[in-house]
N, C-alpha and C positions, 0 to 999 in steps of 0.2 A: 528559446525556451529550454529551461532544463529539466532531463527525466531522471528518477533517480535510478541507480545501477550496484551489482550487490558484482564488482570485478573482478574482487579478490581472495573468494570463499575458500581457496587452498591455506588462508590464515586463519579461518573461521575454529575458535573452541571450541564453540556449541553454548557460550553464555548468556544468549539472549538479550542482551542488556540496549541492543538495538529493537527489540519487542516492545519491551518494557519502558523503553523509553518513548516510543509511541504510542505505546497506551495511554500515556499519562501527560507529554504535551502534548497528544492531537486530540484522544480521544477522553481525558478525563478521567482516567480508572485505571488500576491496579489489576489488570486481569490479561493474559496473554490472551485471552481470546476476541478482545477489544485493542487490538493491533492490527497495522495497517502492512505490519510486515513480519512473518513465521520463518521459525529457522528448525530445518527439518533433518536429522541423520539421514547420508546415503546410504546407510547400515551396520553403522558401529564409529566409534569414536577414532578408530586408527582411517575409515574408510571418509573421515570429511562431513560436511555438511551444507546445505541447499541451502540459500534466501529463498520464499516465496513471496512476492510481490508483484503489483501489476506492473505489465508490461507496456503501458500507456499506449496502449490500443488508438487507432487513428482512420475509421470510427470507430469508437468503445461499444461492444456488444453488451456490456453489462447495463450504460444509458440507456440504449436502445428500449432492452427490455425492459426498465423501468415505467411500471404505467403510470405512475403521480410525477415523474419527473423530480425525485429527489436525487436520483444521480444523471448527474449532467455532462456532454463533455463540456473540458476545458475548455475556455473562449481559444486561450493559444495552443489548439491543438493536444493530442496526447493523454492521456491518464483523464480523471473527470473529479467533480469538485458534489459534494455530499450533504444535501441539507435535511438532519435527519429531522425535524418538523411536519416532511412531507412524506417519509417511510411511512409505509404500510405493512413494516417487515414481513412481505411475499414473498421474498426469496430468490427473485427473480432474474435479480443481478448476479446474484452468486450462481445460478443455473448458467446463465447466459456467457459467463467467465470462461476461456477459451483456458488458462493454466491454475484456475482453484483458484486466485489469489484476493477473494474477496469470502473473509471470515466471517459467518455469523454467530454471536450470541445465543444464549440461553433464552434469549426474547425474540432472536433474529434480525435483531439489529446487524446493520451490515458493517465490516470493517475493509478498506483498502488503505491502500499504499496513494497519498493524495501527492508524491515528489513534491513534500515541503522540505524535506532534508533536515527534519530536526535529530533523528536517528541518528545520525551521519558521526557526532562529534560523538556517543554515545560509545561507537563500537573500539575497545582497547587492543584491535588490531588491522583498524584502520581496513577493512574488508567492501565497505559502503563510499559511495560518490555519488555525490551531481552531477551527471555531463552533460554539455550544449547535444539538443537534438540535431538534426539533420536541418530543419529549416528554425529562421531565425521567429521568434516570438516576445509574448508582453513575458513577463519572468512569474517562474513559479509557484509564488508568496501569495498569489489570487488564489490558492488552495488549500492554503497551509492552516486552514481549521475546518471543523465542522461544526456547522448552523444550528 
């Protein structure tokens, strides 16, 4: 199984283009707040900047909380896969999120980081990876949209 990982933030400009590029092949839209991954100043442009994405929780407290079961874990372990059909945008997940990294909309629609690594090729200083987890699973791509 691969989770995805932000290893290289001491390259980070602060261009977002890894946002933005998730908004728009995962999530459909043109809006940084419909990304599944936020890139945040550590407080000022000389001082660097943060990825915030899920940490593919192993069990995910953000599933847990979900009462409709629209976020679910992954079958192979790690991060969780998101059918928004069954949102009731309660919030609940993004409550239950242990490091912020589940963004909601202006509707409360929910946004995570689903490690489909489409972001990946996005960032022009190569800051973002795929890495294999710790144990071996079915591959990523079982998450790499939402429903």
């Amino acid at each position: 199984m691969k989770i995805h990982r932000a290893l290289r933030m001491e390259r980070c400009i602060g261009c977002h283009s890894c946002s933005l590029a998730c908004a728009r092949l995962v999530y459909k839209s043109m809006s940084w707040q419909t990304a599944g991954i936020r890139i945040r100043s550590t407080g000022g442009v000389s001082s660097g900047f943060q990825a915030i994405l899920c940490l593919a929780c192993d069990p995910a407290p953000c599933a847990a909380a979900c009462p409709t079961g629209a976020m679910r874990q992954r079958k192979s372990g790690g991060g969780v896969t998101l059918k928004k059909s069954l949102c009731i945008q309660c919030g609940q997940c993004a409550a239950a999120c242990p490091v912020d990294a589940i963004n909601l909309d202006a509707a409360g629609n929910p946004a995570v980081c689903l490690h489909c690594g489409q972001c990946t090729a996005y960032c022009p200083h190569d800051c973002l990876e795929l890495v294999e987890a710790d144990t071996p699973a079915a591959p990523c791509l079982e998450s790499c949209h939402v429903e």
